[in-house]
C-alpha positions in Angstrom: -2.2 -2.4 -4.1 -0.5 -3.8 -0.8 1.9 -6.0 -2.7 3.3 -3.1 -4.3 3.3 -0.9 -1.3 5.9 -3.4 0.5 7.5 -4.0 -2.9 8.5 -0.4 -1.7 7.0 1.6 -4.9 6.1 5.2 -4.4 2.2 6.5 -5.1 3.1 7.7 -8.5 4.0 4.2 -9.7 1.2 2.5 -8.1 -0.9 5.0 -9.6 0.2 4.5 -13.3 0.7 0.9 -12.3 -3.2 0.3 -11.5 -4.4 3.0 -14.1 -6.0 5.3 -11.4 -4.8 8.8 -9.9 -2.2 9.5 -7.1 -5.4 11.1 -5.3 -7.0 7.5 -5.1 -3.4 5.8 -4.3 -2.9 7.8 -1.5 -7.1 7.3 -0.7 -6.7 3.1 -0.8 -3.4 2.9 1.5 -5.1 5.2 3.9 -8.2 2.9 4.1 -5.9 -0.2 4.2 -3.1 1.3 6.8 -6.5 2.0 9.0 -8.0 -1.5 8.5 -4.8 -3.4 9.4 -4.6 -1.1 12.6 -0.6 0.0 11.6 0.5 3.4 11.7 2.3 4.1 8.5 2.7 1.9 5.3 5.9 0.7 6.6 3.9 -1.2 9.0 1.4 -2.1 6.3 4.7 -3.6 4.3 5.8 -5.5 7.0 2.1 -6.9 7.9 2.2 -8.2 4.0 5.6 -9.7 4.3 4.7 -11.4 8.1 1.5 -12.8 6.9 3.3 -14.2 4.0 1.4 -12.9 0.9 3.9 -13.0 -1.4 
């Protein structure tokens, strides 16, 4: 779900991209934005990138 958060896609597309609801999107990057200690998915986009996962 990161990967296509810093490939810049909006909720909707990761939604119908993973098969799961906009409700759960929103949900997971929540969750992950917390666990990486950034403050916005920006931030989580740019953590991907730095830590070179692509």
């Amino acid at each position: 779900m990161l990967k296509l958060v810093a490939a810049g896609q909006p909720n909707k597309v990761i939604a119908n991209e993973l098969d799961v609801s906009s409700h759960t999107v929103k949900l997971h990057i929540h969750r992950i934005i917390a666990k990486l200690g950034v403050h916005n998915r920006t931030e989580a986009a740019v953590w991907y990138h730095q830590t070179r996962h692509d």
